[in-house]
mmCIF file as Biopython writes it, N, C-alpha, C and O atoms, coordinates in Angstrom:
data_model
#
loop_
_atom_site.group_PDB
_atom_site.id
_atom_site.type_symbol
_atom_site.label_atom_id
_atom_site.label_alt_id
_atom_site.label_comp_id
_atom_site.label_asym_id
_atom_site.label_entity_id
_atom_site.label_seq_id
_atom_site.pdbx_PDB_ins_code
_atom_site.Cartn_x
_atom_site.Cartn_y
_atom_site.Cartn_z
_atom_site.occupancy
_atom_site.B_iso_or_equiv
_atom_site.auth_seq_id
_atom_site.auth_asym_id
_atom_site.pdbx_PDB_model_num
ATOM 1   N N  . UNK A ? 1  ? 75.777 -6.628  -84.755 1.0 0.0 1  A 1 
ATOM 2   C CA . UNK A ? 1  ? 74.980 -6.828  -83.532 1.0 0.0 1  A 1 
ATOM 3   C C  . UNK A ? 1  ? 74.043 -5.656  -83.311 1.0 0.0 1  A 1 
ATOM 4   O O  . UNK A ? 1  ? 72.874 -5.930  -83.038 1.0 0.0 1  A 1 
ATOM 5   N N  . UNK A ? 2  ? 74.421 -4.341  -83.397 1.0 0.0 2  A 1 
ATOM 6   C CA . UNK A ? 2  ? 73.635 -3.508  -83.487 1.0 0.0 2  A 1 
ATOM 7   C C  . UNK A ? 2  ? 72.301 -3.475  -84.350 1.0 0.0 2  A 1 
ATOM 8   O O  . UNK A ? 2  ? 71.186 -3.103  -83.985 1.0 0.0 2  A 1 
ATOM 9   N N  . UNK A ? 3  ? 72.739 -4.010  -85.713 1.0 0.0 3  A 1 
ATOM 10  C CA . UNK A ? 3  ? 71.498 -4.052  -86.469 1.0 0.0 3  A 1 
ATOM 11  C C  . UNK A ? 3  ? 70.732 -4.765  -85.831 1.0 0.0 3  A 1 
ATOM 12  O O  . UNK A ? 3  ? 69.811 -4.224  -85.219 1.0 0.0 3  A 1 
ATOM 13  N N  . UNK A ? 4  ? 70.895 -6.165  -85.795 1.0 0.0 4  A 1 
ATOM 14  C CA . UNK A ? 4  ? 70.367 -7.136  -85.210 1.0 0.0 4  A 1 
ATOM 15  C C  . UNK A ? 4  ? 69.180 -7.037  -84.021 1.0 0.0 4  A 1 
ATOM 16  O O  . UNK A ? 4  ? 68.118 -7.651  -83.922 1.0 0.0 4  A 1 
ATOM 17  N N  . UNK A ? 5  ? 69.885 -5.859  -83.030 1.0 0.0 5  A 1 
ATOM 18  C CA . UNK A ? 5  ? 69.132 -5.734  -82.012 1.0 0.0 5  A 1 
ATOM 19  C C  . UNK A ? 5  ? 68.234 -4.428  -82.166 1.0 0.0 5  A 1 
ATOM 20  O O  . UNK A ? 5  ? 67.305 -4.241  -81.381 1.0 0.0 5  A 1 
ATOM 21  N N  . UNK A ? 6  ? 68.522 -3.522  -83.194 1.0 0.0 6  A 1 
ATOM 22  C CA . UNK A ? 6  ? 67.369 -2.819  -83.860 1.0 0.0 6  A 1 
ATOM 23  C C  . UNK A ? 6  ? 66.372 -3.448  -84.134 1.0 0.0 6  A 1 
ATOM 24  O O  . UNK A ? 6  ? 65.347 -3.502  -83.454 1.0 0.0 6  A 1 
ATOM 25  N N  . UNK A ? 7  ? 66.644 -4.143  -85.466 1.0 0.0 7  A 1 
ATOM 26  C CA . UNK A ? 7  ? 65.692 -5.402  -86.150 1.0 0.0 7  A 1 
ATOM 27  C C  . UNK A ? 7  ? 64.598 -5.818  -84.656 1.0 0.0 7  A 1 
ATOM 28  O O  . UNK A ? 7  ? 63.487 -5.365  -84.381 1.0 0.0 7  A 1 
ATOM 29  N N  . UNK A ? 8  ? 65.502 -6.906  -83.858 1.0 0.0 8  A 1 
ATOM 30  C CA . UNK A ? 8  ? 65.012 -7.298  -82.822 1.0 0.0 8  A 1 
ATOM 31  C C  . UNK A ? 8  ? 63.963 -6.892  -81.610 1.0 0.0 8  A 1 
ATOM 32  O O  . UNK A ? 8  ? 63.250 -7.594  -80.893 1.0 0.0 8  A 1 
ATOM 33  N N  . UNK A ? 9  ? 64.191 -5.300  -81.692 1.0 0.0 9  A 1 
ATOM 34  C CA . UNK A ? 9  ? 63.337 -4.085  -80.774 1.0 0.0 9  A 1 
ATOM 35  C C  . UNK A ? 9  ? 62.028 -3.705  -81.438 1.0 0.0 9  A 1 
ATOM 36  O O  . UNK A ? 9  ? 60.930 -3.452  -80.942 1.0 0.0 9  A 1 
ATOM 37  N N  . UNK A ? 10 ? 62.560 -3.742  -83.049 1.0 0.0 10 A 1 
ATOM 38  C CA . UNK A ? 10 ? 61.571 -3.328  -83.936 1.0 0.0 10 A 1 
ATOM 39  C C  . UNK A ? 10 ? 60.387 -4.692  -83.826 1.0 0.0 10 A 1 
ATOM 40  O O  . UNK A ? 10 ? 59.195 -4.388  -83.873 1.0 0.0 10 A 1 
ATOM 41  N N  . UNK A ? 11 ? 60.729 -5.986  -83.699 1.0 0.0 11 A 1 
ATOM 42  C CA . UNK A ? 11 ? 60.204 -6.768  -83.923 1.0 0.0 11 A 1 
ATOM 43  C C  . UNK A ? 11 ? 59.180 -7.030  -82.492 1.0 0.0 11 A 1 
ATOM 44  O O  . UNK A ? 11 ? 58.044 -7.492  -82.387 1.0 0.0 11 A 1 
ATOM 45  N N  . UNK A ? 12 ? 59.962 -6.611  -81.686 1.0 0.0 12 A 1 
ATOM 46  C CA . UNK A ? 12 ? 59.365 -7.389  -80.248 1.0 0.0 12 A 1 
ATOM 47  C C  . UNK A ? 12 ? 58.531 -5.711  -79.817 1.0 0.0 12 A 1 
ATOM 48  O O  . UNK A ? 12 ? 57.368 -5.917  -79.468 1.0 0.0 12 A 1 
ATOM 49  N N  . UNK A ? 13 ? 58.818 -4.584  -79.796 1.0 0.0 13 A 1 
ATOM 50  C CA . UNK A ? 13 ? 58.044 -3.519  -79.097 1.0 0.0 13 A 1 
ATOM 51  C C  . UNK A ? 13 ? 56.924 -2.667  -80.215 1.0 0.0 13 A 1 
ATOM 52  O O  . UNK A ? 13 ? 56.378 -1.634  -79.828 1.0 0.0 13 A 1 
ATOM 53  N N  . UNK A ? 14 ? 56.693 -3.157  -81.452 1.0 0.0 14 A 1 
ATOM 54  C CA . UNK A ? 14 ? 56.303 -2.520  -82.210 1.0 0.0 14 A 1 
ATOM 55  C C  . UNK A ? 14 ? 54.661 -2.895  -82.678 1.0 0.0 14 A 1 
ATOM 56  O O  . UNK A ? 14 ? 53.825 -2.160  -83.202 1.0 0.0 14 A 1 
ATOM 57  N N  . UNK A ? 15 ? 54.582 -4.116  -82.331 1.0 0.0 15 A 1 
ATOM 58  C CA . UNK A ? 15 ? 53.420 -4.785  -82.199 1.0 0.0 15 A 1 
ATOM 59  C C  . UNK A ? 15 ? 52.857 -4.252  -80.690 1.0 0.0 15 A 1 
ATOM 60  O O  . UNK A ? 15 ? 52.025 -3.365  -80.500 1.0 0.0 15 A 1 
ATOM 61  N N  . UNK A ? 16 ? 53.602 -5.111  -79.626 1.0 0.0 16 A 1 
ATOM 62  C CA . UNK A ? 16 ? 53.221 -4.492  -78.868 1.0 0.0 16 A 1 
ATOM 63  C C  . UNK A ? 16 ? 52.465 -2.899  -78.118 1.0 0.0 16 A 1 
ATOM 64  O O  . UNK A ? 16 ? 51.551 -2.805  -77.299 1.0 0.0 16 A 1 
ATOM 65  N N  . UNK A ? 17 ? 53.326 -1.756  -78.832 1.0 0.0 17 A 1 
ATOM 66  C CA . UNK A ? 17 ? 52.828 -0.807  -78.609 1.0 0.0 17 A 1 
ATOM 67  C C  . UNK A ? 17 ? 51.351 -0.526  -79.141 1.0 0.0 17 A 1 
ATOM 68  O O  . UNK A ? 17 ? 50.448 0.006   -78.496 1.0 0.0 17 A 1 
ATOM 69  N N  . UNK A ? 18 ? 51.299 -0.964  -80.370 1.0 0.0 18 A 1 
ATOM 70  C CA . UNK A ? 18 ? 50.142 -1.231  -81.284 1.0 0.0 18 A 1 
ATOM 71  C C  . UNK A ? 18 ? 49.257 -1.845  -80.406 1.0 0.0 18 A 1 
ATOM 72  O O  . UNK A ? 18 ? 48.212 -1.195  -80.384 1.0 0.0 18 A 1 
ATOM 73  N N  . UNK A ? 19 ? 49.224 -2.610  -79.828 1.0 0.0 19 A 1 
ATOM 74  C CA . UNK A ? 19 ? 47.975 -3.207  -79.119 1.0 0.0 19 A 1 
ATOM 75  C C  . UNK A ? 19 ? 47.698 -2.654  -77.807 1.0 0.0 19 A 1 
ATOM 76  O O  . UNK A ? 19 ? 46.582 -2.780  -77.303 1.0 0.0 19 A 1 
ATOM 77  N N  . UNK A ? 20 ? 48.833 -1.931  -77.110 1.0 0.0 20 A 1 
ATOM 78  C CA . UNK A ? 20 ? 48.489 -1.280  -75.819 1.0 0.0 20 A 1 
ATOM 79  C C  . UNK A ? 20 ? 47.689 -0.041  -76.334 1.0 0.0 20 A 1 
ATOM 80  O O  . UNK A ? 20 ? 46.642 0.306   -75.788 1.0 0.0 20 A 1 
ATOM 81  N N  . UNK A ? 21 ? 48.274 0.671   -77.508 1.0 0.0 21 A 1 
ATOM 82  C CA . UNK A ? 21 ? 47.043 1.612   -78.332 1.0 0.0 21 A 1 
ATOM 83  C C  . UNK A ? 21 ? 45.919 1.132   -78.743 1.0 0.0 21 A 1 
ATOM 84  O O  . UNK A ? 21 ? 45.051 2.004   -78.688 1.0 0.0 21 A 1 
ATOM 85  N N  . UNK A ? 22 ? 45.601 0.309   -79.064 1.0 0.0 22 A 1 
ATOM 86  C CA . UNK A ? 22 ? 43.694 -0.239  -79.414 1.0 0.0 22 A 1 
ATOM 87  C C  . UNK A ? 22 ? 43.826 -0.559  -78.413 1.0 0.0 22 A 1 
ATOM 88  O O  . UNK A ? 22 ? 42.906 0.068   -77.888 1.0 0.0 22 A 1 
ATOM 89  N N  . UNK A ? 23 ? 44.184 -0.978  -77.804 1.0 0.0 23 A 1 
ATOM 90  C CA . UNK A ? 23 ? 43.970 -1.447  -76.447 1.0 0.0 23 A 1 
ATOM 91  C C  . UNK A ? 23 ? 43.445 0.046   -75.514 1.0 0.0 23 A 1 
ATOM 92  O O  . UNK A ? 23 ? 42.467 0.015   -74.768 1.0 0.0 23 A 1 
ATOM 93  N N  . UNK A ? 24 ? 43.993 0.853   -75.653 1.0 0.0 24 A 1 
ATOM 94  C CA . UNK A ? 24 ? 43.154 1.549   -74.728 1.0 0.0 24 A 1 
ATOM 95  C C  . UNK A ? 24 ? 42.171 2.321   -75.673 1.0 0.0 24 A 1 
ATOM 96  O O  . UNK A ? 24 ? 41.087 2.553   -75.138 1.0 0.0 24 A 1 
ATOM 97  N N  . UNK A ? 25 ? 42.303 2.754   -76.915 1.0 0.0 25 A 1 
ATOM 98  C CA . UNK A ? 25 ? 40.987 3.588   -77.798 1.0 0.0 25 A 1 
ATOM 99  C C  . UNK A ? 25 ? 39.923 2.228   -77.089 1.0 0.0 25 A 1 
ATOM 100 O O  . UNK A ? 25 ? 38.949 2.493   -76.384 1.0 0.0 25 A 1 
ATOM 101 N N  . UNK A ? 26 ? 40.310 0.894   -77.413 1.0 0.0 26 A 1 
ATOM 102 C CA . UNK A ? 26 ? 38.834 0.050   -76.626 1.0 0.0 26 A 1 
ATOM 103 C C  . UNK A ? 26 ? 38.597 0.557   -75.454 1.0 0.0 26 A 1 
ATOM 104 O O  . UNK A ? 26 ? 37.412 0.779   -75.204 1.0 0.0 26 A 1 
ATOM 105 N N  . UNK A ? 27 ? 39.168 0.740   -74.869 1.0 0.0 27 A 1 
ATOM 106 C CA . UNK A ? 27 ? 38.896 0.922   -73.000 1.0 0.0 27 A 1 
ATOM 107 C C  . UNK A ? 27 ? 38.323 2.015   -72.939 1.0 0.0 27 A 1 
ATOM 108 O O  . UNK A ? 27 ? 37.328 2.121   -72.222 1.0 0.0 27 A 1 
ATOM 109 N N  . UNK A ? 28 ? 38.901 3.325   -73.824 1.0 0.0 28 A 1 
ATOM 110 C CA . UNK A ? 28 ? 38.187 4.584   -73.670 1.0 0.0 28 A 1 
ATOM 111 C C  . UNK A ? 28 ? 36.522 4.331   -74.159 1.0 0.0 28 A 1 
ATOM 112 O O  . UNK A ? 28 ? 35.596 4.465   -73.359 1.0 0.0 28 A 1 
ATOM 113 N N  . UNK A ? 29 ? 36.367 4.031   -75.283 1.0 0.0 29 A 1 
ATOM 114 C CA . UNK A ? 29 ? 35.404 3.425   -75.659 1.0 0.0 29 A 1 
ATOM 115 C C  . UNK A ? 29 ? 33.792 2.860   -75.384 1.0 0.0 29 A 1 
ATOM 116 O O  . UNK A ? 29 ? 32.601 3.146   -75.509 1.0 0.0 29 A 1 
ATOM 117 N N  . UNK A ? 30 ? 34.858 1.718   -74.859 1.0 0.0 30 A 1 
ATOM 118 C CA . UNK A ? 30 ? 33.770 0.966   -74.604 1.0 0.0 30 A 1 
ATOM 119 C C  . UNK A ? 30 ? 34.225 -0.225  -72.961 1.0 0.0 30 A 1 
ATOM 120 O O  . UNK A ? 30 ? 34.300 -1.453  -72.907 1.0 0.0 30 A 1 
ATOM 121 N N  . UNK A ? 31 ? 34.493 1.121   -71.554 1.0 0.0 31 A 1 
ATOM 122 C CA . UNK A ? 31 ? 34.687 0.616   -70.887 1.0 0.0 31 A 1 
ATOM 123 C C  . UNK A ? 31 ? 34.300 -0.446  -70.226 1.0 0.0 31 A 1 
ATOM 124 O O  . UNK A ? 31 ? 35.128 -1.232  -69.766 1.0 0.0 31 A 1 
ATOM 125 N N  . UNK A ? 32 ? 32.997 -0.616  -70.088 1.0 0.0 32 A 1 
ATOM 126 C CA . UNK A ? 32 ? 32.210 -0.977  -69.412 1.0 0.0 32 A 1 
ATOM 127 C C  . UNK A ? 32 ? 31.936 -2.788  -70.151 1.0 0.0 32 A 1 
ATOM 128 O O  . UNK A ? 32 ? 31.512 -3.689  -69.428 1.0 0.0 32 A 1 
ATOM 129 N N  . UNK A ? 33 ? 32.172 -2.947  -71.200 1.0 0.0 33 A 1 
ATOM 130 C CA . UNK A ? 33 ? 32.224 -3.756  -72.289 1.0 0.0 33 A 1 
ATOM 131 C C  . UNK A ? 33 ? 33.373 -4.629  -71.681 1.0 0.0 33 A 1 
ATOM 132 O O  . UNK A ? 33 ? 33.328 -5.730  -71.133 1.0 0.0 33 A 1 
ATOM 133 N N  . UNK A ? 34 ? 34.346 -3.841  -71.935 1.0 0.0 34 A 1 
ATOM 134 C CA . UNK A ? 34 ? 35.928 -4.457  -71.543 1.0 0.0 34 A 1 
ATOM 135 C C  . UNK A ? 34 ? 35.633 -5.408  -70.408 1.0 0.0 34 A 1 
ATOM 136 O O  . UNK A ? 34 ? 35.737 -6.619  -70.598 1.0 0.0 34 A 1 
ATOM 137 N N  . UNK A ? 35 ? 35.244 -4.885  -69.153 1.0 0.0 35 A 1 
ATOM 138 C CA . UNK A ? 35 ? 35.232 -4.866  -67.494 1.0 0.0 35 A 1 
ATOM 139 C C  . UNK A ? 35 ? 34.243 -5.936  -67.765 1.0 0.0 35 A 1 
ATOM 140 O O  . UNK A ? 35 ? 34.586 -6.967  -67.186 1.0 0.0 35 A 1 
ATOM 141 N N  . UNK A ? 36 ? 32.788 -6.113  -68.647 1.0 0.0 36 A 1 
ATOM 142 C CA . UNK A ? 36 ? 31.938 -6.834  -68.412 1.0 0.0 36 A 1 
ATOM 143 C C  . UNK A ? 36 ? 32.433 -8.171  -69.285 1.0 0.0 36 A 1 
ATOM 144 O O  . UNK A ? 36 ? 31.893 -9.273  -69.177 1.0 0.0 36 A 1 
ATOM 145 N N  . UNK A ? 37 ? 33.530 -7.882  -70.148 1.0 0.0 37 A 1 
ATOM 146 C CA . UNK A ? 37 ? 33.993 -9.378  -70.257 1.0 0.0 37 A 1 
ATOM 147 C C  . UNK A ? 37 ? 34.966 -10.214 -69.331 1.0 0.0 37 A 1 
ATOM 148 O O  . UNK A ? 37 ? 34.897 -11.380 -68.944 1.0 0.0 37 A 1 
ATOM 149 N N  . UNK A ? 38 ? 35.790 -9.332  -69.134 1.0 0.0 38 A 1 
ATOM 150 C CA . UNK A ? 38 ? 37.246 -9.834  -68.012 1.0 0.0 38 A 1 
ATOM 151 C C  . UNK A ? 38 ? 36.241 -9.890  -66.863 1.0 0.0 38 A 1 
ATOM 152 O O  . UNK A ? 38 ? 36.896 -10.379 -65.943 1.0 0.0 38 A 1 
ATOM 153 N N  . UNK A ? 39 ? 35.225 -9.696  -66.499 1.0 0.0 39 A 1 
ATOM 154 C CA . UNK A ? 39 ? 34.640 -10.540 -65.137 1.0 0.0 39 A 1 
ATOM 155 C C  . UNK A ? 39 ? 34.445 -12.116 -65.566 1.0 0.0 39 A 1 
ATOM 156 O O  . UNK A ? 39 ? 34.933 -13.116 -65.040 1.0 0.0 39 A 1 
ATOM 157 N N  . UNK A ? 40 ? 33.538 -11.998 -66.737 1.0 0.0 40 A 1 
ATOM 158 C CA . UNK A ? 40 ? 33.246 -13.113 -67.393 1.0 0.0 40 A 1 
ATOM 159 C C  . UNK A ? 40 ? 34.213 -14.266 -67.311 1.0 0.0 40 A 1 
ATOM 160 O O  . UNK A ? 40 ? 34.029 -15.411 -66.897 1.0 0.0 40 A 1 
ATOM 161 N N  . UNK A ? 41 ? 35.248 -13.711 -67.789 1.0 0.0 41 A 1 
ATOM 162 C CA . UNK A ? 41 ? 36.283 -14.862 -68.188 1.0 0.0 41 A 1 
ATOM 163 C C  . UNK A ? 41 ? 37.027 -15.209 -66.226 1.0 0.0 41 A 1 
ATOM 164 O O  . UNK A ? 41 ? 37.231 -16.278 -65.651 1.0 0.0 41 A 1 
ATOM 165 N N  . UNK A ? 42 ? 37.133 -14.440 -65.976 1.0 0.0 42 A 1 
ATOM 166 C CA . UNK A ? 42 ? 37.865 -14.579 -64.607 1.0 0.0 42 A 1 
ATOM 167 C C  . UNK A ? 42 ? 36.514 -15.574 -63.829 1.0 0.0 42 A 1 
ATOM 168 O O  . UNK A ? 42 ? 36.868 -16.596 -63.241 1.0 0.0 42 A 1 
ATOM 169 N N  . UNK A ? 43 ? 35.009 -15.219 -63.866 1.0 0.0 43 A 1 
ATOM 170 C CA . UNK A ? 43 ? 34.266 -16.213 -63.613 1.0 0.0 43 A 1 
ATOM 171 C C  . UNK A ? 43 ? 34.443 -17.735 -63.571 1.0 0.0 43 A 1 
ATOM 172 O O  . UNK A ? 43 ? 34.356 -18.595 -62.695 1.0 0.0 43 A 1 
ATOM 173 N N  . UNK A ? 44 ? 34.749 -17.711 -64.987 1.0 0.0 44 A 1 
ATOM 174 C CA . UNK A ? 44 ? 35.070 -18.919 -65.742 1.0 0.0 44 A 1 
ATOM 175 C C  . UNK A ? 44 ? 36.416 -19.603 -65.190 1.0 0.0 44 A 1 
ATOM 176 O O  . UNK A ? 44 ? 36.841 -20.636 -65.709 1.0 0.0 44 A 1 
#
């Protein structure tokens, strides 16, 4: 069970973290970009 829920942590938070990281190098970036799409779509 232990492995399992290693495996399982590895599987479910590891991606995730990965995208909250590009996720913000984008935001640092290219804020204004970000903000001028999520109006867009929330428009929509």
């Amino acid at each position: 069970m232990k492995n399992s829920g290693k495996v399982f942590h590895a599987i479910i938070f590891v991606p995730i973290l990965r995208c909250i990281r590009m996720g913000a190098k984008m935001y640092e970036t290219k804020p204004y970009n970000v903000s001028e799409k999520w109006e867009a779509r929330h428009a929509i």
